[in-house]
C-alpha positions as CSV (number, residue, x, y, z in Angstrom):
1,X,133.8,50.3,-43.5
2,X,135.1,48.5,-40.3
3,X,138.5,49.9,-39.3
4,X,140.9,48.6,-36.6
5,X,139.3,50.1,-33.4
6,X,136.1,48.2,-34.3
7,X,138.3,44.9,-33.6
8,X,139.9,45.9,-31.0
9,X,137.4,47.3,-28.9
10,X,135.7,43.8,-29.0
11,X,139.5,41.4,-27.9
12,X,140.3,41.8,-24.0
13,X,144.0,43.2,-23.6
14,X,145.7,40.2,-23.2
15,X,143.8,39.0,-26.6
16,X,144.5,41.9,-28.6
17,X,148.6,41.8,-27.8
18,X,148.5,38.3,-28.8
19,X,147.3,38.5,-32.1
20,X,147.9,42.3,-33.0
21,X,150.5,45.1,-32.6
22,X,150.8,46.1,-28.5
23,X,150.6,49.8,-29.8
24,X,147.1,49.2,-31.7
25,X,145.6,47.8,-28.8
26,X,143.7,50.4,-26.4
27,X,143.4,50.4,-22.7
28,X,139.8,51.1,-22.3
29,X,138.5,51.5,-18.3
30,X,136.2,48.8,-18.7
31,X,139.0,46.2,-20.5
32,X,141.2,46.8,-17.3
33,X,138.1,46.4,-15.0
34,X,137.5,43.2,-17.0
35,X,141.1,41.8,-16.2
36,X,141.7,43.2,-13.4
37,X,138.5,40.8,-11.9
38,X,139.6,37.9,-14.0
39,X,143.3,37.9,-12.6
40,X,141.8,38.6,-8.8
41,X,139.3,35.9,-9.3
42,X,142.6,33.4,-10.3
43,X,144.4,34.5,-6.9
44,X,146.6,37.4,-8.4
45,X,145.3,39.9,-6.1
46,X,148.4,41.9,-7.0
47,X,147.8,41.7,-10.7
48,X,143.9,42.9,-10.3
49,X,144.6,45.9,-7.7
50,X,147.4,46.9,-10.6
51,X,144.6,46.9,-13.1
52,X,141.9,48.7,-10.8
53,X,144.6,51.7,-10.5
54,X,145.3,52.2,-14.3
55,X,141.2,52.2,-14.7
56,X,141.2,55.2,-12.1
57,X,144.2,56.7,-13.1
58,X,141.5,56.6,-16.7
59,X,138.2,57.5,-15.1
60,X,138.6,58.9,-11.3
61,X,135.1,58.3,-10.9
62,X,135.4,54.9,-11.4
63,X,135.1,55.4,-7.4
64,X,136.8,51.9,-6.0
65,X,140.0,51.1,-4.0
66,X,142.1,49.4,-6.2
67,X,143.3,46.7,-3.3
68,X,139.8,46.4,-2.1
69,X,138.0,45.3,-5.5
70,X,141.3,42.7,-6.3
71,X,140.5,41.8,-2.6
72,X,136.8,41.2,-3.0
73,X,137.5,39.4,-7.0
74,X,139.6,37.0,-5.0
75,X,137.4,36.2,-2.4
76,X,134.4,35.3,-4.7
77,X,136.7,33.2,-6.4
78,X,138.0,31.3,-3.5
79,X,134.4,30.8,-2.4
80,X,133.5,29.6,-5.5
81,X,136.1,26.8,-5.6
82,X,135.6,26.1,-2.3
83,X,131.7,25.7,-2.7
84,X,133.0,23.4,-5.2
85,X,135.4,21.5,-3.6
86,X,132.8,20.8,-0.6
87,X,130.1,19.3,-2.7
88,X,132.5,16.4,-3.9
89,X,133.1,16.0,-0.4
90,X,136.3,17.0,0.4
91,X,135.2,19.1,3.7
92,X,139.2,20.1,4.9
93,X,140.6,22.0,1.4
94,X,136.8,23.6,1.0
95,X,137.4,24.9,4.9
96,X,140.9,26.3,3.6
97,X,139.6,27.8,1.0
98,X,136.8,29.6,3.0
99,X,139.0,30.7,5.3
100,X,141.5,31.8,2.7
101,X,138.6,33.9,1.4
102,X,137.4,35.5,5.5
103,X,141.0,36.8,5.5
104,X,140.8,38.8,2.4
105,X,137.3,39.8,2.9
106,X,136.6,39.3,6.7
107,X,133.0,40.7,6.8
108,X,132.0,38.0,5.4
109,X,131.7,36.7,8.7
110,X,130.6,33.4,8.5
111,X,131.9,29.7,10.3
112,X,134.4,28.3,7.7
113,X,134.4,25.0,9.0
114,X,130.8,24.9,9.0
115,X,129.7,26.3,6.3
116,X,132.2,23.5,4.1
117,X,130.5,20.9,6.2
118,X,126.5,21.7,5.7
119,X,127.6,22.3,1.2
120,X,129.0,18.9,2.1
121,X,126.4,17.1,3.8
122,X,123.3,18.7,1.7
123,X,125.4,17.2,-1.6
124,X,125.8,14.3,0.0
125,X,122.2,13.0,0.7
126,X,121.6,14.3,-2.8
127,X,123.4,12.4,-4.5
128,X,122.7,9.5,-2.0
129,X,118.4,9.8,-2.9
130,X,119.2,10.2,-6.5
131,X,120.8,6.7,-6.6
132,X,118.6,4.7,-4.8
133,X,115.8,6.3,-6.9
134,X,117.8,4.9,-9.8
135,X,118.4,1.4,-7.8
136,X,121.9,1.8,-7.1
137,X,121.1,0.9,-3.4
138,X,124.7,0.8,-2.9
139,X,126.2,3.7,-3.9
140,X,123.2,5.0,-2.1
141,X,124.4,3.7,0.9
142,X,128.0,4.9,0.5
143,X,127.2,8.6,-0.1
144,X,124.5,8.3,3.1
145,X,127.8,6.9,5.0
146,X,129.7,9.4,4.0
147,X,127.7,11.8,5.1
148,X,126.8,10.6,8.5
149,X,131.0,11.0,8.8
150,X,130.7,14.7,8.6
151,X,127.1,15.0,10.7
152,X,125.2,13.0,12.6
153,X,121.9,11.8,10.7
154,X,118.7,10.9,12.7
155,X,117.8,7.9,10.1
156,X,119.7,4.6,9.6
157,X,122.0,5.2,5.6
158,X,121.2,1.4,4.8
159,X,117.3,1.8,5.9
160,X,116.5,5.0,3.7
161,X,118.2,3.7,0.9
162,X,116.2,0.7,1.4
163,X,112.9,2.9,2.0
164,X,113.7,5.0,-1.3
165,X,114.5,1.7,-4.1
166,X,111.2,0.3,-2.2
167,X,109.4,3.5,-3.7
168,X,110.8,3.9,-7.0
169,X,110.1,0.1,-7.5
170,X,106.6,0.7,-6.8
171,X,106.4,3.5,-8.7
172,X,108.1,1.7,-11.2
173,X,105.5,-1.2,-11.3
174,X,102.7,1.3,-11.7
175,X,103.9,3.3,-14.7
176,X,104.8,-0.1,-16.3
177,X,101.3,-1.5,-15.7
178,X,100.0,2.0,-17.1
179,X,102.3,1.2,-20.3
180,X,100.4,-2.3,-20.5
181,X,97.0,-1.2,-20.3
182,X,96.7,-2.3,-16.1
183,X,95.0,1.1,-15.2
184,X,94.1,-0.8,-11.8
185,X,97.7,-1.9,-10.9
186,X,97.2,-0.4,-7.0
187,X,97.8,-4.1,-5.4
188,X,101.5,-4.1,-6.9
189,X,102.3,-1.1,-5.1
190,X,100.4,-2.5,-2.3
191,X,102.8,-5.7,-2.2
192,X,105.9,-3.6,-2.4
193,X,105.0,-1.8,0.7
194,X,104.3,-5.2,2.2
195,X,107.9,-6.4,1.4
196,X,109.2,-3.2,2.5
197,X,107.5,-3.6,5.8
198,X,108.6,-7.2,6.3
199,X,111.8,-6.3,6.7
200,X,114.0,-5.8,10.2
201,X,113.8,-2.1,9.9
202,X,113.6,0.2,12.7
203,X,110.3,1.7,13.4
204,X,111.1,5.5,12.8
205,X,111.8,3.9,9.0
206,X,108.8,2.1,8.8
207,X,107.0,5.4,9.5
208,X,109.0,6.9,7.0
209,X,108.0,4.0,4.3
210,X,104.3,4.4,5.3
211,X,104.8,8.1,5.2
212,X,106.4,7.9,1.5
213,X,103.3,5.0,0.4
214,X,101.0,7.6,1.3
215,X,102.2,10.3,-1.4
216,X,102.8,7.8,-3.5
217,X,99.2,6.6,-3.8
218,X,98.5,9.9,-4.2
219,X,100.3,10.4,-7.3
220,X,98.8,7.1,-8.5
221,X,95.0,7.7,-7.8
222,X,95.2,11.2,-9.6
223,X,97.2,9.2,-12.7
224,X,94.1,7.0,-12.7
225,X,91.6,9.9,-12.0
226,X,93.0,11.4,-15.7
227,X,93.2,7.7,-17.0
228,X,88.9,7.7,-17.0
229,X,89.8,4.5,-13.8
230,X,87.5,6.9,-11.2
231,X,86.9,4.0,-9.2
232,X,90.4,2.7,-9.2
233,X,91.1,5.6,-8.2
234,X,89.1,5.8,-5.6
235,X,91.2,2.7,-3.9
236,X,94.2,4.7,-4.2
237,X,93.0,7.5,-2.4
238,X,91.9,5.4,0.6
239,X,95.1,3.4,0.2
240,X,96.8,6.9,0.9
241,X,94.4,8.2,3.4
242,X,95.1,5.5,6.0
243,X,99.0,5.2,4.8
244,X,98.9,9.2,6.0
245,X,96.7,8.4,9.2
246,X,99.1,6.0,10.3
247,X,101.7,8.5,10.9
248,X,99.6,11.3,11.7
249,X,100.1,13.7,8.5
250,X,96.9,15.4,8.7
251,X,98.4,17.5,5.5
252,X,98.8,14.9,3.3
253,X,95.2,13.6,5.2
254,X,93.6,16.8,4.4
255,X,94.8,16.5,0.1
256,X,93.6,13.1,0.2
257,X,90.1,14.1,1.5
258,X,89.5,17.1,-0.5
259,X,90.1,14.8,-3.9
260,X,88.3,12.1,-2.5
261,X,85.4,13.9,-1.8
262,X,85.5,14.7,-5.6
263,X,86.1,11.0,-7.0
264,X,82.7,10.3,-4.5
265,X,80.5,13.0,-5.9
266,X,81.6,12.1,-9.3
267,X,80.1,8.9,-8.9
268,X,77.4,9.7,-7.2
269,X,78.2,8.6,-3.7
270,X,77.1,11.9,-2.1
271,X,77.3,10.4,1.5
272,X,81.3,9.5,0.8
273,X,81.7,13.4,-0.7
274,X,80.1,14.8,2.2
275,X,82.4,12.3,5.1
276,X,85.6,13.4,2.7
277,X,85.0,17.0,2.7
278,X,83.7,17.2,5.9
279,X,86.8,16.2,7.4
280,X,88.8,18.4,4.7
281,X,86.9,21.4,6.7
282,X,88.1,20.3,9.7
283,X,91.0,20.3,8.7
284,X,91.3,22.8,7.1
285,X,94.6,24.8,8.6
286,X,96.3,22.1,7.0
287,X,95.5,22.7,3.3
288,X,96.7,25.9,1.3
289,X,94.6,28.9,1.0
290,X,93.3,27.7,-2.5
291,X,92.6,24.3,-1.3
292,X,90.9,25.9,2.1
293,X,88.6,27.6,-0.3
294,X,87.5,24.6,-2.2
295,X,87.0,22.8,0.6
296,X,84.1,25.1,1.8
297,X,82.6,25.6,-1.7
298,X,82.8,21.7,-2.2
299,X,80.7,20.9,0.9
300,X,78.5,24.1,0.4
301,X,77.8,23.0,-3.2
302,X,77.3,19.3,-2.6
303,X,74.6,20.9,0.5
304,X,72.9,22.6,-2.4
305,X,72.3,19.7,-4.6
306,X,71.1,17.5,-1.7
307,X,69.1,20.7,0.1
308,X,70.3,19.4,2.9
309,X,72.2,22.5,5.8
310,X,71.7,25.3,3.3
311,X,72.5,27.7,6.5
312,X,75.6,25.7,6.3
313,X,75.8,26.1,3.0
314,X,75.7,30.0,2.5
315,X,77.8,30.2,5.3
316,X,80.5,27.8,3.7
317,X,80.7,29.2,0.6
318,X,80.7,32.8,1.8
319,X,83.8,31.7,3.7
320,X,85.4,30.1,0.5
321,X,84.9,33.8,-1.0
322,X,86.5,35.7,1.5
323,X,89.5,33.5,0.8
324,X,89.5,33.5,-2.6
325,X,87.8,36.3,-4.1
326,X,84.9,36.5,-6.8
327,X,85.7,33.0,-8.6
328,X,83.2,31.8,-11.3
329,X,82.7,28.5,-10.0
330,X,82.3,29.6,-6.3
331,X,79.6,32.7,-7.4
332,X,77.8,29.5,-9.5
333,X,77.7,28.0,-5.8
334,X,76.4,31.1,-4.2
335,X,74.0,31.1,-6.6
336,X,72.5,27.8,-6.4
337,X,72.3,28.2,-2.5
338,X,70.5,31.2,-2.9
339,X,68.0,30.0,-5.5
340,X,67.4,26.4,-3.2
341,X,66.7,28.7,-0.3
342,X,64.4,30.3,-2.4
343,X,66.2,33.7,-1.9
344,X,65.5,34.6,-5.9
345,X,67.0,38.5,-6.3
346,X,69.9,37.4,-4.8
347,X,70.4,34.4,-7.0
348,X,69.7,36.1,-9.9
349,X,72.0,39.0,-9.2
350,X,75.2,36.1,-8.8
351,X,74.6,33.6,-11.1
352,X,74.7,36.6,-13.9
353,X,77.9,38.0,-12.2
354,X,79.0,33.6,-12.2
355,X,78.1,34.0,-16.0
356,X,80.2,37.2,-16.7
357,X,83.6,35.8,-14.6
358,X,83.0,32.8,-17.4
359,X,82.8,35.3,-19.9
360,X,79.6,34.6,-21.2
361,X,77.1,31.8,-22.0
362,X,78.5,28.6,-23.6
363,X,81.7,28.2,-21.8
364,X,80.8,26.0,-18.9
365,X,77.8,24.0,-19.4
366,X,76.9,23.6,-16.1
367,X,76.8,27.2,-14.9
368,X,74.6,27.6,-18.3
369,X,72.1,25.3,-16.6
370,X,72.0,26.9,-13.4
371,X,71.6,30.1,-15.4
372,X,68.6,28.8,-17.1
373,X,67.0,27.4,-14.2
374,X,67.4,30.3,-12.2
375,X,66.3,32.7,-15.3
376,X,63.2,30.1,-15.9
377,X,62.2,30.1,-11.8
378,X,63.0,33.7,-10.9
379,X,63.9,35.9,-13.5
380,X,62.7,36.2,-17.5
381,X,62.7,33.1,-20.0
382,X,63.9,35.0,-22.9
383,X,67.5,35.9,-20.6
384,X,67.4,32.0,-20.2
385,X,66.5,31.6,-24.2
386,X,69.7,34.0,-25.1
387,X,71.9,31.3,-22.4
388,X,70.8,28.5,-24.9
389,X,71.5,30.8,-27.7
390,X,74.9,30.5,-26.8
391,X,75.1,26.4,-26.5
392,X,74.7,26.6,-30.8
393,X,72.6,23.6,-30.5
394,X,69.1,24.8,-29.5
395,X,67.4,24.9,-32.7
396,X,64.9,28.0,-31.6
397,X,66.0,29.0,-28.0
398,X,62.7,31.2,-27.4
399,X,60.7,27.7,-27.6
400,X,62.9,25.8,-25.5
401,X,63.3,28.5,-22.8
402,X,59.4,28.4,-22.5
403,X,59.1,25.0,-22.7
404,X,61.7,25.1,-19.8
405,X,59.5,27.5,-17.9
406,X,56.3,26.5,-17.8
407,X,55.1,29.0,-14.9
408,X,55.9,31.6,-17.5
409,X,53.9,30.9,-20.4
């Protein structure tokens, strides 16, 4: 059976007096910490210190000074209106409100007029990129304006929203040509750039265009790289690698390399792989750790299949493990250095720890392979026969394991 105090306990003060008897309502500590907070929060620091004192007069180890908790409430909330007030802009009232807020809680300690000004600004340029993005160049402009009013910008507020409608519209033109079936729609982005270029823009902007093309075709060659368009993509990349040499962003330089290195080998052009993730290595302070790491196993690996630098090689890819850690793929590198240097116990020994970071036999075909060979060349034909075991298409895996490995029959 519910009774009274289960409905009361649940209504704040002020709720319970207005819809039940002001004797059935209880004063519990934590309903007058509740309203005393609330009624600081609204600016009645008087109100809230009144509340913190009945809570301690309840519970003395409720351990606050009244004044200083209604003072603290109020302060938050003064900050939080101001905070408001300065991302629409309006710099002078948020100011009064931070400083309204410093006198109650002083500690606080930081610049009022500043601190309304950078909310400002930061919300500002916001809103300014969101609406050239969307095409609204000139309400772009406007919010860019007002902006420069409160701080001085280093880039034109009619040129960047210029350089950002430039991008969305070739964005725009790509992922309408992927809707129509135009995988290969590189040369419209190519001709907004163009237009964007044309125009009498300072040069700092035209870096910045360039600078935004770059990343752009980067976006659009891995699109096309999941689209099945490898060699499209390839374009793409190389549209982006010289957009980022241009203005000398060796980080965006060093991505673009590392995935075009990939496209190459993918297709078969080992000489482009090895240019591409050569210069990946070099620069490789500019890529994250991960990305470091697959730069050395790419170019150890791609040394393996070629047999060309295998001292290179085992020294690439042991550096790719001591950023990393034991990775499956990586060990399947290791591996396949070993066994082309002919180095067979120690290829044997990581391809079967390559095979257990997989889980077993039959989850990447390619490591299987290596397995095999390795098994067939170094190793015992009836390990390789229980790899094939695992593909579930080998109709007797014995057979075809010694069939594989003649030299062991």
């Amino acid at each position: 059976e519910l009774g009274w105090p289960h409905i009361t306990r649940s209504l704040r003060p002020d709720e319970c007096k207005k819809y039940l008897h002001e004797d059935s309502c209880p004063q519990s500590v934590a309903a007058l910490v509740v309203e005393g907070r609330r009624l600081a929060i609204d600016g009645d620091v008087q109100g809230g210190a009144e509340r913190f004192a009945a809570a301690m007069e309840m519970l003395p180890p409720f351990g606050r000074d009244p004044e200083v908790e209604a003072k603290r409430m109020a302060a938050a909330g003064l900050i939080a209106e101001g905070r408001y007030l300065a991302r629409g802009g309006n710099v002078s009232e948020a100011k009064t409100h931070f400083e309204a807020a410093l006198a109650l809680e002083p500690e606080l300690g930081y610049d009022a007029q500043q601190y309304a000004e950078d909310l400002a600004v930061a919300s500002l340029l916001g809103r300014g990129r969101y609406q050239a993005l969307a095409g609204d160049a000139t309400s772009a402009v406007e919010s860019f304006e007002a902006a420069e009013t409160i701080e001085e910008l280093l880039w034109d507020p009619y040129a960047e929203a210029e350089l950002l409608s430039v991008v969305a519209r070739a964005d725009s033109a790509y992922r309408q040509a992927i809707r129509a079936g135009e995988i290969d729609s590189y040369g419209r982005a190519v001709e907004f750039q163009e237009l964007a270029l044309a125009r009498t823009l300072a040069d700092t902007t035209r870096d910045r265009i360039t600078e935004h093309m770059g990343t752009l075709y980067l976006g659009m060659a891995e699109r096309q790289e999941r689209s099945g368009a490898a060699e499209a993509a390839g374009r793409s990349y190389r549209l982006s690698l010289e957009s980022a040499r241009q203005v000398a962003d060796r980080d965006l330089e060093a991505r673009v390399e590392l995935a075009l290195g990939l496209n190459a080998f993918n297709q078969g052009d080992f000489d482009e792989a090895g240019r591409a993730w050569r210069n990946a290595v070099a620069l490789a302070d500019h890529l994250a750790s991960t990305g470091e790491a697959d730069a050395y196993n790419n170019l150890a690996y791609l040394y393996s299949v070629t047999d060309a630098n295998l001292d290179d090689a085992a020294d690439l890819i042991e550096r790719a493990l001591a950023i990393a850690g034991p990775l499956g793929y990586m060990l399947d590198t290791q591996a396949w250095v070993f066994y082309r240097q002919g180095r067979c116990a120690e290829a044997l020994n990581t391809i079967a720890e390559a095979l257990e970071r997989y889980g077993g036999a039959g989850v990447d075909g390619e490591v299987d392979e290596h397995y095999v060979t390795i098994q067939c060349s170094c190793g015992d034909p009836l390990a390789a026969a229980d790899a094939l075991d695992a593909w579930g298409e080998v109709p007797d895996p014995v057979q075809e394991a010694y069939g594989m490995c003649p030299k062991k029959n």
